[in-house]
TORDO-889901 format. One record per atom (N, C-alpha, C, O): z negated, x negated, y negated. Coordinates in steps of 0.001 Angstrom, whole numbers, plus 500000, padded with zeros to 6 digits. Atoms other than C-alpha are relative to their C-alpha. Example, Ala and Ser with C-alpha at 12.3 -4.5 7.8 and 13.67 -1.06 7.14 Angstrom:
<atoms>
500000499110501190
492200487700504500
500000499100498800
499335498064498819
500060500820501190
492860486330501060
499270500770498910
499101500261497802
</atoms>
This chain:
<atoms>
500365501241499304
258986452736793632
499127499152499065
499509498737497971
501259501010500650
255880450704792479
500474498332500078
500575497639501090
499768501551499734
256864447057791222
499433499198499366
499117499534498225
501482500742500314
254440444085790768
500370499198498906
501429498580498801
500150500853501033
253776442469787866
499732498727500042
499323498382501150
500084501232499822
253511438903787103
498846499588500598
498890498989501672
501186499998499195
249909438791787824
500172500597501687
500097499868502676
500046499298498279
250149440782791242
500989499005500396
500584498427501404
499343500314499411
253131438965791769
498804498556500570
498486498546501759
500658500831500025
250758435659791436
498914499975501024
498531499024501705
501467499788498960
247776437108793472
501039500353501340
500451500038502374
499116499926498734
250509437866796242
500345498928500390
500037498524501511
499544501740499609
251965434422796249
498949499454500349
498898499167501545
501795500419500026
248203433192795922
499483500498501723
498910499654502411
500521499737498664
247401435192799478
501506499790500994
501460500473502018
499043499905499157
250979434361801177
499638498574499812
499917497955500839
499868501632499687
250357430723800602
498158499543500708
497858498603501444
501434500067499186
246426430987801695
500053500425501327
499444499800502195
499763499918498697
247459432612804611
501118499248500929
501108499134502155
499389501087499422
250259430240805078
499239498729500763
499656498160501772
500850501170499962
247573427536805234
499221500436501292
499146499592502186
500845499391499020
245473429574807668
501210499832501063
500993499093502023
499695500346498272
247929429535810380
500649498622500076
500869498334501252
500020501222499971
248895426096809728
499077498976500788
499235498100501638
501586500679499523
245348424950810277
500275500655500956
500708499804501733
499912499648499031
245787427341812930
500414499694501743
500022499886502894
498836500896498875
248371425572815040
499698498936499908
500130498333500890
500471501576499769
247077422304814536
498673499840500795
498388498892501526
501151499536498458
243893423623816623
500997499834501179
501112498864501927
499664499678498701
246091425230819095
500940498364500775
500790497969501931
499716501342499829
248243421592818948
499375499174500744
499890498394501546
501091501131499585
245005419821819791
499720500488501704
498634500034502064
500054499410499147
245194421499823186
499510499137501415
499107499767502393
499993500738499241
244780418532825364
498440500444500441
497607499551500284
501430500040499626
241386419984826615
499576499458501399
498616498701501540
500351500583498824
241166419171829915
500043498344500541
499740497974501675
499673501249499780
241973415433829595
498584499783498787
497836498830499005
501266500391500629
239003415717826548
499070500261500390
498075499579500143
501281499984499363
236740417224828436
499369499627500982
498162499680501215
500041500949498750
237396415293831597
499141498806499439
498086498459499969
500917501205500598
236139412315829361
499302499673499415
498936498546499079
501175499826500954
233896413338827553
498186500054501293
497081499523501181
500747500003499183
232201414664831124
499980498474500786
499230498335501752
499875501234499348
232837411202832278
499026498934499886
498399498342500764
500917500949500944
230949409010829435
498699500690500491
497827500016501040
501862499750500082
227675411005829693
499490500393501808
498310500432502156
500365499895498795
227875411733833562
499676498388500429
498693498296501164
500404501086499474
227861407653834157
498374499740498914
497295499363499371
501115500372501084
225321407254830966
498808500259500606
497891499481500867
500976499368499305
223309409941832571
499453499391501969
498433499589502629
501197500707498484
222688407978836303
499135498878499410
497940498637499582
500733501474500078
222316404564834657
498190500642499309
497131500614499936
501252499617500481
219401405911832584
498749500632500650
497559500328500575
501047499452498109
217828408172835858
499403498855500469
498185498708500574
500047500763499310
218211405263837366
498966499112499190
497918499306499805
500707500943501285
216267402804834518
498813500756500201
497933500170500831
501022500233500128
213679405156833988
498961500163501522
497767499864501534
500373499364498642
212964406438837965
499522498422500463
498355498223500801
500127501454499581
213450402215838829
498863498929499552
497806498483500000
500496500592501410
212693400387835758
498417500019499241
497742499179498646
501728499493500292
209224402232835050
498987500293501340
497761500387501393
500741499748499482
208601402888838055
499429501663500387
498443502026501028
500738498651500394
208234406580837448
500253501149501422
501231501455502103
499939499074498271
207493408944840584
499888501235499552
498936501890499975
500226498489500163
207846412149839265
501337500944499347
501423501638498333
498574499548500375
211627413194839383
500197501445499350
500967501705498426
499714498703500133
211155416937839346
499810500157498436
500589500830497761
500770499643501532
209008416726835674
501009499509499058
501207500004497948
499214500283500700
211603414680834665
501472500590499567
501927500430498434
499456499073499838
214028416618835021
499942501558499074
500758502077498313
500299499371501168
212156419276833459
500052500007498545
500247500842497662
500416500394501753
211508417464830346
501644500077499770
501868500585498671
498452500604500330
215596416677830309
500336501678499371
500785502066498292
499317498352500809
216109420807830249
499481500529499663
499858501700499695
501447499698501117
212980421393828236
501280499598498421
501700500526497731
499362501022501114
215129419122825385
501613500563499381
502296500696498365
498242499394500258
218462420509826173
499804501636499329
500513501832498342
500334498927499927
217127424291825973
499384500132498013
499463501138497308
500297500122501278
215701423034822343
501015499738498874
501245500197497755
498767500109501014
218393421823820922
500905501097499953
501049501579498829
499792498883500276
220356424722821812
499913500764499205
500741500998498324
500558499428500863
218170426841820427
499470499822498468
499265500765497704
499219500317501571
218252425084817039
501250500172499157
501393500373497951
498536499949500852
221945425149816478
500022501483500121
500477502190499221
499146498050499787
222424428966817710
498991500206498597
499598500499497567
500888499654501238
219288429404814996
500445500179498268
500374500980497336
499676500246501940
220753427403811823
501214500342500464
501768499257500638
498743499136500077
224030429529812539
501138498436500535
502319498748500381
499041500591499220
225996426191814292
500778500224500934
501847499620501017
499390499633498681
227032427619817357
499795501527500566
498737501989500140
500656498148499840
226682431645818682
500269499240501748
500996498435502330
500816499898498585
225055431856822070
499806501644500085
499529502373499132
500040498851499704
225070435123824064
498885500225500342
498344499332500994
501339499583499928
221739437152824160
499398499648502113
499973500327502964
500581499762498889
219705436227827743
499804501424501019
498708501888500703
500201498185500655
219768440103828908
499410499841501871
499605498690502262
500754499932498925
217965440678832649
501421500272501366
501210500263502579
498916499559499242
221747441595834147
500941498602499960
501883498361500714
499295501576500046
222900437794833012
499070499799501114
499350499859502311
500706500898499305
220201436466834325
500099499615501779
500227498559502399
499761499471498586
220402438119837935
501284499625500533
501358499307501720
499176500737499493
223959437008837929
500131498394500633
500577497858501647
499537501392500259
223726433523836764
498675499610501167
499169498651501762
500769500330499535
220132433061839068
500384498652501394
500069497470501535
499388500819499007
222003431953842312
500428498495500124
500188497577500909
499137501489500708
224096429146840502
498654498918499465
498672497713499715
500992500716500862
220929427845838544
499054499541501299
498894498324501394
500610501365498516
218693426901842394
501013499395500413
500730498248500760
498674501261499435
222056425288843487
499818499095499133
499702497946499558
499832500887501389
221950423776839517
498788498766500095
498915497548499972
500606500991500075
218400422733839921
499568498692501570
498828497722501729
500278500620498727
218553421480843480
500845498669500009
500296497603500288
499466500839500456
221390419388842699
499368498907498794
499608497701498743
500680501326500933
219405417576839834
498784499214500681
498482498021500704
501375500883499395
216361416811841547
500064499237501398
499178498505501841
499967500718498837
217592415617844678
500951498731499750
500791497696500397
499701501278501197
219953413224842144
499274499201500100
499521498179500740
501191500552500388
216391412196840971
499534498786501192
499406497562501216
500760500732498923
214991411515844275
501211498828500767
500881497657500583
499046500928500073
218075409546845534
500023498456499367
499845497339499853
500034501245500449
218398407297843024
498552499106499709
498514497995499179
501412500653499574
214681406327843519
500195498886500368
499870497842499801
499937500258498708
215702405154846544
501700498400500208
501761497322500800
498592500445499451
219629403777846577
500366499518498708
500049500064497652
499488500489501477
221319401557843947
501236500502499515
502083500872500327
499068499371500334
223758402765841561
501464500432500135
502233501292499706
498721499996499603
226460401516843412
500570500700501228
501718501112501395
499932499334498745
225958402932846796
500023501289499556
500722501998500280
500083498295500031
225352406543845322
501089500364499681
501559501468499959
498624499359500506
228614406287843592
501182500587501094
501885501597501079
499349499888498833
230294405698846929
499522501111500845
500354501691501543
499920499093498763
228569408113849038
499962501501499035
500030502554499669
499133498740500568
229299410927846137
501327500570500541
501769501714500651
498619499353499644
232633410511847426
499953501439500972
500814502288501206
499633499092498596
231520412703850246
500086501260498953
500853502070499473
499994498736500984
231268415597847290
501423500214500210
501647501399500457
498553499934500232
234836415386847261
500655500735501233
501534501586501096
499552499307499086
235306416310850925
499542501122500217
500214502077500607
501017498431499924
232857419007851031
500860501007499003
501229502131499341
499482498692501069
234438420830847922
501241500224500460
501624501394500445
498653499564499696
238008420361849235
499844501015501046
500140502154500685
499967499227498764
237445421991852868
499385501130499079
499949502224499062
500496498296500801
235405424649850516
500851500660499470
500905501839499821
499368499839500844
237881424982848097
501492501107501323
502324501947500980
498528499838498950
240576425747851718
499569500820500500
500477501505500971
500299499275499455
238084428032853157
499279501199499178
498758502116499812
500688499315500785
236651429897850117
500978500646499084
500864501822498736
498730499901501429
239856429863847390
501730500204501343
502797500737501039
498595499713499343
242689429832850512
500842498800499391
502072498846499406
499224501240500730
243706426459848706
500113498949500763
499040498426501066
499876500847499084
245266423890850955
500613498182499089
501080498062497956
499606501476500298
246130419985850318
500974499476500654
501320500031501697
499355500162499391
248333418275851200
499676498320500339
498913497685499611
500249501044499081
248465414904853696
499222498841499255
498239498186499603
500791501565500678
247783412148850963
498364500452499576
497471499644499321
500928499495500898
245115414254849640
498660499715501046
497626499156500680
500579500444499249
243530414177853183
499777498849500835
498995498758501781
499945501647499659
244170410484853880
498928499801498970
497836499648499515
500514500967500835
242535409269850708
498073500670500371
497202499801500378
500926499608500041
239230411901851319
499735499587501850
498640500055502165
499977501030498819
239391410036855075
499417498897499647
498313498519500039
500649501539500072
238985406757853786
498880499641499084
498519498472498947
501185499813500896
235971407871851166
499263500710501259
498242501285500884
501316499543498571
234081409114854788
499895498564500316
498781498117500043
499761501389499645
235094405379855985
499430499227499786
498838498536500615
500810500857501130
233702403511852559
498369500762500349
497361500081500534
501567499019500127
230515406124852801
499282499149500768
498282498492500481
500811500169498149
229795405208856746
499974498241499377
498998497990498671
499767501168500163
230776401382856141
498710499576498934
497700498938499230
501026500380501254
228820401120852558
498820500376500377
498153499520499796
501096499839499337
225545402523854324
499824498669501080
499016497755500912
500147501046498657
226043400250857728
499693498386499213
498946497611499809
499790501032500611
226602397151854905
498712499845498969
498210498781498607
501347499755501330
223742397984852335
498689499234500279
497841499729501020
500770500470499894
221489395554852139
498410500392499648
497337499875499959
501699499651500395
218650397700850431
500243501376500459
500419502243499602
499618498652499360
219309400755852885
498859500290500175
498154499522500830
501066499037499963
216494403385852484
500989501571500755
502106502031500519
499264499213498971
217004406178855298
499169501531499036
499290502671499485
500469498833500654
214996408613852506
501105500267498674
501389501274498026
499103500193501424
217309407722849724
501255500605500365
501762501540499745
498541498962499108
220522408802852018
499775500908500039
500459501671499356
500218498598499803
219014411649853043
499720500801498952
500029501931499331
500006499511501673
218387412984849402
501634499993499737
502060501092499384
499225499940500912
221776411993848338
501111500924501021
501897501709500489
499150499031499157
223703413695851728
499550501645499497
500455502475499578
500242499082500231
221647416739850484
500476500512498771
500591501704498485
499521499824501315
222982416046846940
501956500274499732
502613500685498776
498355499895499718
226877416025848109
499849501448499928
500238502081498946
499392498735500206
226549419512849268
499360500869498970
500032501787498500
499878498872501583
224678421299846210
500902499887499244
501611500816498856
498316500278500785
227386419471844283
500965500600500333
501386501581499719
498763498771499693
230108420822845947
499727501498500136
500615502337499986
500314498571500291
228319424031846069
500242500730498506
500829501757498164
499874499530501079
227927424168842761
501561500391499187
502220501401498939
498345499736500180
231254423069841510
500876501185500483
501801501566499765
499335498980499269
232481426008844188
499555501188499671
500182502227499879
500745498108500653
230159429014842661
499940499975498802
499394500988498366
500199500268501008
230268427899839565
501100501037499055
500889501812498122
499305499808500811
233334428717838561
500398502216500242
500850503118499536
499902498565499399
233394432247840538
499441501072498933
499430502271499211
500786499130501600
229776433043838392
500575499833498446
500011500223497423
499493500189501851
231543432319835043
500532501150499684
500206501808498695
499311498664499912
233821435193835832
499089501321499898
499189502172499014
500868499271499392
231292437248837226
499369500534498317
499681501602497790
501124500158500883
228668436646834088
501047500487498549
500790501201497580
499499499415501685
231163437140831259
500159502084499835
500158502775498816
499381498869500392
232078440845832467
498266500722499909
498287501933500125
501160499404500059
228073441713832098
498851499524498461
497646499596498218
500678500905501518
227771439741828147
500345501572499825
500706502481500573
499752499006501304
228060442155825259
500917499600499862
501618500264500626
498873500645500649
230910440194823847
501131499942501122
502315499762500836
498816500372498986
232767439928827262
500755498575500245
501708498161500905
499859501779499495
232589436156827005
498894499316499884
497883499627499253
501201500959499809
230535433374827834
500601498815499924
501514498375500623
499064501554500032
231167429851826303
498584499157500232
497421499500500446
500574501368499299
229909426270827074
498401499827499422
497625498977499857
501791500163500380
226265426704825280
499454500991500013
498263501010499702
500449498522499424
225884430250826202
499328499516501449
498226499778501932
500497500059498256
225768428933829871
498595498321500378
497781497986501240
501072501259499918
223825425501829045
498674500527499957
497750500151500678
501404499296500097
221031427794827857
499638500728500837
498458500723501189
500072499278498629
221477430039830594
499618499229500669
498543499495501207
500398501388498335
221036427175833101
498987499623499739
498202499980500617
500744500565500136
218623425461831655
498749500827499689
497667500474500158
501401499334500229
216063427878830457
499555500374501398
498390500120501704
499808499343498630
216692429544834194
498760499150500641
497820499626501276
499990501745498901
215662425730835649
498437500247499720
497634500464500628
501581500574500305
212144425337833550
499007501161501052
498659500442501989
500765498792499307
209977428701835468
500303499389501705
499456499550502584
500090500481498646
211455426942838770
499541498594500462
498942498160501446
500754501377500654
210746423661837517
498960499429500569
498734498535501384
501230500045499880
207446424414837035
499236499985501830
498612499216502561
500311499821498298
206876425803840588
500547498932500738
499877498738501752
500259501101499199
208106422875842018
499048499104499851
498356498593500732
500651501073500557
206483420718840120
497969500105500891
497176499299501378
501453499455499406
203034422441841415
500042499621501386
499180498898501883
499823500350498735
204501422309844882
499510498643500244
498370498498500686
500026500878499919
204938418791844896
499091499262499832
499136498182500423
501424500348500435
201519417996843480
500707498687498767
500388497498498787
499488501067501406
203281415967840303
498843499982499106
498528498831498803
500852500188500769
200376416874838006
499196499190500150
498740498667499133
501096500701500076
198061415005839184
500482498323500009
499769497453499509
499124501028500790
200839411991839100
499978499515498670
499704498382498275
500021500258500951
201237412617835953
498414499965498642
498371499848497417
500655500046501274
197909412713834435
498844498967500089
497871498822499349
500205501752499676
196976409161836109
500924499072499339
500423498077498816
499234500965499914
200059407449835468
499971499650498136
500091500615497382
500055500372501339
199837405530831769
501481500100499753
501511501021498936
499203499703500596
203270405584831106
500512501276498967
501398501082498135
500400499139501187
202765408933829037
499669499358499064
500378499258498063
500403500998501577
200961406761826646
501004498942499550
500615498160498682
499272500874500436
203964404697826248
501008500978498982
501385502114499267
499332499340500863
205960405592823131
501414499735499794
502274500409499227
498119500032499464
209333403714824281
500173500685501000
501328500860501390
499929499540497927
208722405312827897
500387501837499393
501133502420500179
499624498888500669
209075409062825450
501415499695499492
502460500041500044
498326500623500218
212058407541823762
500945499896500745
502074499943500256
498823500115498705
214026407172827023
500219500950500798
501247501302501376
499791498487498983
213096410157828834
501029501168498732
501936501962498981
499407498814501409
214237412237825182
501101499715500121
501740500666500572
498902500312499584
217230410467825476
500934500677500704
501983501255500419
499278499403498827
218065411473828658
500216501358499769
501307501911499903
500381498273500226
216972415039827890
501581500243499202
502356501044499725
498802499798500318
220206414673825368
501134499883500376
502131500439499915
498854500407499169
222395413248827636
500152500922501168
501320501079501525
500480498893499420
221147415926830064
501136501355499593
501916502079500211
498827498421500477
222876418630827388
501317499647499650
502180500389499181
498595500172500352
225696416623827018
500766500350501467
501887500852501539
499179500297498605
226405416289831080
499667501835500087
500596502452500607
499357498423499792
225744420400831009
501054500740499472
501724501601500042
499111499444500495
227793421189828590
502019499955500037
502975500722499925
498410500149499715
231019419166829206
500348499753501760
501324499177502242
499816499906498491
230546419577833099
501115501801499929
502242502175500252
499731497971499985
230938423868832543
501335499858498908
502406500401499181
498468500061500513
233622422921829757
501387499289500669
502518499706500417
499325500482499132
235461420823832003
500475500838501429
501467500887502156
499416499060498277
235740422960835110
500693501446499788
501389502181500489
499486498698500682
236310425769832644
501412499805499892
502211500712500126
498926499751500160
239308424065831850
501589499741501273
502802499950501285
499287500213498307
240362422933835845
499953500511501162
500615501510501445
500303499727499090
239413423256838564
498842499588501345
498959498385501576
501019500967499518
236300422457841210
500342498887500471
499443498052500373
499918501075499314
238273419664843156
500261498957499247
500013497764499422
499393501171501228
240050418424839686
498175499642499463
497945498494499082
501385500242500424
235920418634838735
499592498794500472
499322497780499827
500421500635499285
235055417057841624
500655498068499900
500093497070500352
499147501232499710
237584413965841232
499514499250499089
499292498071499364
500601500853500947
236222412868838086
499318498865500185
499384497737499695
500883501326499915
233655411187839561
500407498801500887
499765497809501231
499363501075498831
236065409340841905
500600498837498823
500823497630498918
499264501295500609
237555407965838860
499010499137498813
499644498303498167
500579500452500408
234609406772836953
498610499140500691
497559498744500186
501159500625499368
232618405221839652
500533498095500001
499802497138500257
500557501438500164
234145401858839095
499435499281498950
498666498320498927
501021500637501306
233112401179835858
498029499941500210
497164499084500031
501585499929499700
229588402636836835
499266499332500801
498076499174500526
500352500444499516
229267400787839725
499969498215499479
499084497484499924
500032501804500315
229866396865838289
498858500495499033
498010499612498905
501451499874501407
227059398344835373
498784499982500994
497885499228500621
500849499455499219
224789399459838198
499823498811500779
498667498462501021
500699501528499148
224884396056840266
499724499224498418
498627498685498277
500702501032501120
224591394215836755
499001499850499169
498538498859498606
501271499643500823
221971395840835094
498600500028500786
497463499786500378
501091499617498986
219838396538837857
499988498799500876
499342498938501914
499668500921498720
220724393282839824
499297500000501450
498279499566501989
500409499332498852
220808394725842740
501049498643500956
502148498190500635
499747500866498507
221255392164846383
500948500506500389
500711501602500896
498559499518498592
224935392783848186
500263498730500354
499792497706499860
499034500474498729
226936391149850687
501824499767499589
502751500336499012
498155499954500224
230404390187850525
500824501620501005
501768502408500939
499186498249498943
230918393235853369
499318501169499377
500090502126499427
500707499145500720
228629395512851574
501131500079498372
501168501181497824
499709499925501395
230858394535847923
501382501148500254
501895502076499628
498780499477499956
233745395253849985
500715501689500738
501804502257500812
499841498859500128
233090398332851039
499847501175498962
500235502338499074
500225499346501525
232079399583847491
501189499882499694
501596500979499313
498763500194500411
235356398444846736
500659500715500284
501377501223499423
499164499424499276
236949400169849200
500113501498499965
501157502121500162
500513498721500518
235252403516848351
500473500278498792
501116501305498574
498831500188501352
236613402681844846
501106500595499732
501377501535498985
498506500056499974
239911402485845388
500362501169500853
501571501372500963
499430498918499205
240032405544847660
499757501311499187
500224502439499348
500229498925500927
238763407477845079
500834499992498649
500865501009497956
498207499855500630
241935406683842801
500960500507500815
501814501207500271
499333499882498767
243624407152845859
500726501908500095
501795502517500068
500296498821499989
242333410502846102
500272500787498437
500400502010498491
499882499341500788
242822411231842263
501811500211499492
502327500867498587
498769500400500189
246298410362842375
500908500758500642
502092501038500456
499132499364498655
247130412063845280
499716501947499370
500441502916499593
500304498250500333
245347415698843589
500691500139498481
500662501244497940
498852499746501281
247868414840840042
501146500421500505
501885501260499990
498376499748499739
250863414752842156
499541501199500754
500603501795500931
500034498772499279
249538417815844121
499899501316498738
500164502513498841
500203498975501378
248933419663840761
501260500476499221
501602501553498731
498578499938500654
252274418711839432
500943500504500985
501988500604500343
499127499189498944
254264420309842375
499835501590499626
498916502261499155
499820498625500599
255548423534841819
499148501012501725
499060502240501739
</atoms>
């Protein structure tokens, strides 16, 4: 029988207490587990950040050319990316022609949903869009009952009742009611809930066709976003934007670059902790988020923008509000049931 000497004994102790340390550190990761309550709020901060700023530079400047903007946002995101995977920060899964073909579907839902955002908030102030998002909420549930076999229960369909109610009401009340601005953002409910609803299907789908057999949260940002620019473009042509853009002086403005870049980062923040967030819930728990961060967004959105309401117009914002706690309250206690 071979027995260790003081030294060996030393270099043994030396790797039983280094590897002690290693799963120490180990478990204080797995400890930190609360992901879905960090990534809920993390998608929270940069999803309101990300309208007010749409909203600023689409309003604020004046700027008529949603689709480019847009572009530039996942032009920015697609760069940064591709910096960190570069200087070894982050590993990103190779683009391969069998991702792509998966993930394609998800990415026109991805970019249809942003640009009709765009055009929207052109149109409708920050507070009304928050409210008639709610309708996202009904769209994904009935999806969620006819796609997943996932049913709700009564409060769940009371509270997504009285967010149709606030919708209809907060339109009828809206003192700066544009019938182009609705119609953009009714088109923007259902890519949203589309998305949220294929989203999580392609994640599945797309990991069993990586090399690695997984796909994480900046694997799929780059995926999305590189996807977006080649369709981008072709809209952008469609639409006749170039010739927008190569009249309009705000290009020559060097704060008017500063704000769009911005966005562009806030852009990869709202991709990244949208896909980490749903990664770690579910589309309707996705979907609810925005029920519970529209009141903060909305008192920023009449104050910054001082936007004209009504006492019946405030109080149906209100009312849309509160149904969208209503509604988030009602999908905790439905979560927490066995």
């Amino acid at each position: 029988m071979k027995t260790l000497g003081n030294d060996e004994i030393d270099l043994e102790g030396g790797k039983l207490e280094k590897d002690t340390e290693k799963t120490i550190r180990s478990s204080r990761v797995v400890k930190i587990h609360n992901q879905a309550l960090l990534s809920g709020l993390a998608y929270c901060i940069s999803s309101c950040s990300m309208i007010l700023v749409n909203k600023y530079v689409l309003s604020s400047y004046d700027f008529n050319a949603g689709i480019s903007l847009m572009l530039y946002q996942n032009f920015v995101s697609v760069v940064i990316v591709l910096i960190l995977s570069f200087s070894g920060v982050i590993s990103t899964e190779p683009l391969t022609w069998r991702l792509i073909k998966v993930w394609l579907p998800v990415n026109v839902i991805f970019v249809g949903m942003l640009i009709t955002s765009m055009f929207s908030l052109k149109y409708i102030n920050v507070a009304m869009v928050t409210v008639l998002k709610n309708v996202t909420n009904v769209i994904t549930a009935v999806g969620e009952m006819y796609l997943f076999n996932k049913y709700h229960d009564n409060r769940v369909w009371a509270s997504l009742f009285l967010m149709i109610i606030s919708a209809i009401s907060g339109g009828i009340t809206d003192l700066s009611f544009h019938a182009v601005g609705y119609t953009w953002q009714i088109f923007n409910c259902f890519l949203t809930a589309s998305y949220s609803l294929t989203l999580r299907r392609v994640m599945d789908t797309a990991k069993q066709v990586t090399k690695s057999g997984n796909l994480n949260e900046f694997s799929m940002v780059l995926l999305n976003n590189t996807l977006s620019l080649p369709l981008g473009i072709i809209l952008i042509l469609m639409f006749n934007e170039v010739d927008y853009l190569s009249r309009t002086p705000l290009l020559r403005m060097p704060l008017f670059w500063l704000v769009v870049t911005f966005s562009g980062f806030l852009g990869l923040a709202i991709s990244f902790t949208s896909m980490w967030f749903l990664r770690q819930t579910g589309p309707t728990t996705y979907s609810l988020v925005g029920s519970l961060n529209k009141i903060p967004l909305s008192v920023a959105g009449i104050l910054l923008f001082k936007v004209p309401t009504s006492l019946e117009n405030s109080a149906s914002i209100f009312f849309g509000l509160l149904a969208g706690v209503f509604f988030a309250r009602a999908k905790m206690r439905e979560k927490s049931q066995p």
